[in-house]
N, C-alpha and C positions, 0 to 999 in steps of 0.2 A: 504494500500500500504506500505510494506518496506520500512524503511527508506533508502534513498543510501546517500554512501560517496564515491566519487569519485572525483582522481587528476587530468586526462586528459580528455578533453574533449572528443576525440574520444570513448575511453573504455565508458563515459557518454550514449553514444548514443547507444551503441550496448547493454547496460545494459538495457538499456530501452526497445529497441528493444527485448529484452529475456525475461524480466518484462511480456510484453504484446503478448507474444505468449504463457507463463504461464496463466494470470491471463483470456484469452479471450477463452472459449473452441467453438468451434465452430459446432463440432457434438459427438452425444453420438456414441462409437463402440461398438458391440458387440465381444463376444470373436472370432469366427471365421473369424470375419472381422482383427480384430488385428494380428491374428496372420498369415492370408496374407499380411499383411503390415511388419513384421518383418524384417527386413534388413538381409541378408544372404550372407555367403563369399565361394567362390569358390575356397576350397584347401584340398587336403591331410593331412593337418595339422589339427590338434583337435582345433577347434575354444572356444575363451574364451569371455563370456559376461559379462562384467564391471555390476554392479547393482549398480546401487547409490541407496540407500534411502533417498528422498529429500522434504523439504519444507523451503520456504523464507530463499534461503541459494545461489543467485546467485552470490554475485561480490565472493563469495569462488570457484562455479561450473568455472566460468571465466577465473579462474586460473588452475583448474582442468584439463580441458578439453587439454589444449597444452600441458599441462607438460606429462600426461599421456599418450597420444599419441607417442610424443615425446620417452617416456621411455621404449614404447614397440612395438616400431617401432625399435628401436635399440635391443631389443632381438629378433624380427623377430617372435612375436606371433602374431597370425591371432585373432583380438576383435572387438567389435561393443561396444563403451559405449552407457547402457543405464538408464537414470535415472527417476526412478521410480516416481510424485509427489503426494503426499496426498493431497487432497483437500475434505476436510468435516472438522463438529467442534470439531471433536474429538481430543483428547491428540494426539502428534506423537508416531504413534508406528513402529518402526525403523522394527522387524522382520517381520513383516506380510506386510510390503512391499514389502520386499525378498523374501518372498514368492510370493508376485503376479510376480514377474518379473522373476523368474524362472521359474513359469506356464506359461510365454507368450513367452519364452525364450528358453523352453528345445526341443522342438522340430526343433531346429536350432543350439545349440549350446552345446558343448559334456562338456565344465565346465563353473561353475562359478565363479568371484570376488566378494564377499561381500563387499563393498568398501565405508568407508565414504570418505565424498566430501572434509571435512578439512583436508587429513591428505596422504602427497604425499611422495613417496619413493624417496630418493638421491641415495642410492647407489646403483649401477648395477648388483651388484653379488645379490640382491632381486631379484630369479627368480620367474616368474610368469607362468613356466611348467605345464604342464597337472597334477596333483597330483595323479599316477596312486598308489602309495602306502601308500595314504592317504591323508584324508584334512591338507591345509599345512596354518597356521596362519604366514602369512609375518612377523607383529610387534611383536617380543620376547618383556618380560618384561626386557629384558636388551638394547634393541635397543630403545623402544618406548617413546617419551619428556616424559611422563607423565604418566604413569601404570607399573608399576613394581613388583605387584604380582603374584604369582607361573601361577596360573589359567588364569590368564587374557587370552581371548581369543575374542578379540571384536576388533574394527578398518579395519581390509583385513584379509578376510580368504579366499583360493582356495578350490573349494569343488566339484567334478566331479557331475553329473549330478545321476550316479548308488547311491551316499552315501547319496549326498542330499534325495534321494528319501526313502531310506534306513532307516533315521532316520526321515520321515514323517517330513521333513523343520525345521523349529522353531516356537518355540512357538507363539498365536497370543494373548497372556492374558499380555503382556506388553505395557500398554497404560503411555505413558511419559519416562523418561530418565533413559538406566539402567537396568543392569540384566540378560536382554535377551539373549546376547552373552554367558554369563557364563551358562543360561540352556542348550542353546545351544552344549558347550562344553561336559554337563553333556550324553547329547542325542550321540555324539558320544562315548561316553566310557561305555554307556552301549551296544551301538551296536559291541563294538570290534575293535572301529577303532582307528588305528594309528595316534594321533594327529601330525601332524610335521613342524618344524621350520628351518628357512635357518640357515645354519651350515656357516662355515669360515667368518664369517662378522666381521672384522676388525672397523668396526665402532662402534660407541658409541650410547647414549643419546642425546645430540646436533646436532649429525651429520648424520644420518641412515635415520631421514624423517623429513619433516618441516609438523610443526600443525598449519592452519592456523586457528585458532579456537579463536576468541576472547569473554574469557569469563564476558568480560563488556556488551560486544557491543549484544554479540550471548545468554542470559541468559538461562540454563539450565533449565526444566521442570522438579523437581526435587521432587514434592510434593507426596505423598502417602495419599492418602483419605482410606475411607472406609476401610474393611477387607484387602486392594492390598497387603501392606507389609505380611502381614502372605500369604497369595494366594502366591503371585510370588517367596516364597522363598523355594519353593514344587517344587518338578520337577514335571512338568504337563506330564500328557501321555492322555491326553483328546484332545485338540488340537495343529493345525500345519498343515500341506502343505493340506491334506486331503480337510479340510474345514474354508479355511481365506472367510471371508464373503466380497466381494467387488462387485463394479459397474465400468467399465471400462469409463468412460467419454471420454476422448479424447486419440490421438497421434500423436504427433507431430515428423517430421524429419528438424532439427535445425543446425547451422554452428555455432561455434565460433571459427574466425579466421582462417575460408573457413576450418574448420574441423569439421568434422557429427556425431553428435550425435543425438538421440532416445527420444522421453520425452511422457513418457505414462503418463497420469493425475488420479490418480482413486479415488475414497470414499472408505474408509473404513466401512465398518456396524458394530456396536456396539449392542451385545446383552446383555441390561444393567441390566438382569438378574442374566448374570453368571460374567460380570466383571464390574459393576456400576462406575470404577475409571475409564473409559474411557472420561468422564468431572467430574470431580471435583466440590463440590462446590462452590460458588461464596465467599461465609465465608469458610472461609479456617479452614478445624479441624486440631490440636494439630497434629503434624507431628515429623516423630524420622528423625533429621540427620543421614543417613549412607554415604554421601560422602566424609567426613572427613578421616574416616575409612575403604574407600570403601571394600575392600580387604576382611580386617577383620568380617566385618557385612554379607558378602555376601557368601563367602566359606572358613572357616577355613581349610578344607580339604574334598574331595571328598566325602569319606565317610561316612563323620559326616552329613553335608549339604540336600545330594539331593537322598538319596539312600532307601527314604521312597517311600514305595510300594505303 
């Protein structure tokens, strides 16, 4: 069980209350069955589905859930948040949960939010538009508290449903923290597509979005075992959207703060043939820091990086 720290009693109770409608599945679905339960909106409008990629991160989702609402109820987008949860022993792996939640997702909803749960937008000129002329990464490295390299491409990305499919999702050979987003990006620039970033934002670093990310409390999965570091720093064209190996276990339709949210539960499958870093071992081997350096260690530049065939 998560640790909680909570100041009011109230929020105590609904935390718990959220706890145990994660941690209790109650039936296995199948895919057909999930994706009649889908929640679907009634508009003219290009409907956008929130993707969280989630585990033991709720007094963060607590906050998430009103704020976002809130913030896109004032642009007048039609969304459905839905947050993806991994449940198996394997490392988190952030893209291939995107992936399942766009497979249960696209036949209802014309884009998507890639969207971590710590990390919420202030200002309002962050549109969240249909991206009809490209995937649009909300947090520039000049807005975002904390990434400030060229490439950075991870945190919210808008991504239509045609481009997702286009560049076969992202990658599923990132098991633990890191990277993913950056092949990602790679995957769009080989397809041709227009990366894009909101223009006139008068904001800063401080002030553009709040990171509720605590990295005492919230410890990063930071480790590289085995071969991973050499593997993940390859653009994969082997996997992604085609074939994320999962098992849907439950779904759940949830309120925080008499507002609905989506919470699909699923395992991920690890074929520990082709990526064995999906558990680590228990004696931890000799590991290179690249967090330090993230930037640097990860993409010098496009074409030095990922542009091996």
């Amino acid at each position: 069980m998560p640790r909680l720290r909570c100041r009011v009693d109230s929020r105590c109770l609904q935390l718990l209350l959220l706890l145990l409608a994660f941690l209790f599945n109650w039936c296995s679905v199948c895919s057909s069955e999930v994706e009649s339960q889908i929640p679907t909106i009634d508009t003219d409008k290009k409907r956008l589905a929130i993707i969280v990629p989630f585990r033991d991160r709720f007094e963060e989702l607590l906050e998430f859930v009103p704020h976002m609402t809130a913030f896109l109820k004032r642009q007048e987008i039609p969304f459905h948040i839905f947050v993806i949860q991994q449940k198996d022993k394997n490392r988190f792996n952030r893209a291939s949960l995107i992936n399942v939640g766009f497979l249960k997702t696209r036949s209802h909803y014309e884009y998507i939010a890639m969207h971590d749960v710590d990390l919420l937008p202030l200002n309002d000129n962050l549109k969240y538009e249909y991206p009809e002329k490209g995937p649009c990464h909300i947090p520039s490295p000049e807005t975002h508290p904390k990434y400030s390299y060229k490439y950075y491409a991870g945190g919210i990305v808008l991504v239509t449903r045609e481009h997702y499919e286009l560049v076969n999702g992202m990658s599923n050979q990132y098991w633990g923290w890191g990277m993913e987003d950056d092949e990602f990006y790679v995957r769009l620039k080989d397809a041709g597509l227009t990366f894009n970033r909101p223009s006139n934002i008068t904001t800063g670093r401080k002030n553009t979005f709040r990171h509720i990310h605590d990295d005492a409390y919230r410890v990063r999965d930071k480790r590289r075992c085995y071969n991973q570091l050499e593997m993940t720093r390859r653009r994969d064209r082997r996997t992604g959207l085609h074939d994320v190996a999962h098992r849907v276990l439950s779904l759940h339709t949830l309120t925080i703060d008499g507002l609905p949210l989506t919470v699909l539960s699923v395992e991920l499958i690890c074929d520990r043939n082709a990526t064995p870093w999906c558990q680590c071992p228990e004696t931890r081997e000799p590991e290179m820091s690249f967090t330090s350096n993230y930037e640097n260690h990860v993409f010098h530049e496009y074409n030095v990086c990922y542009k091996n065939k």
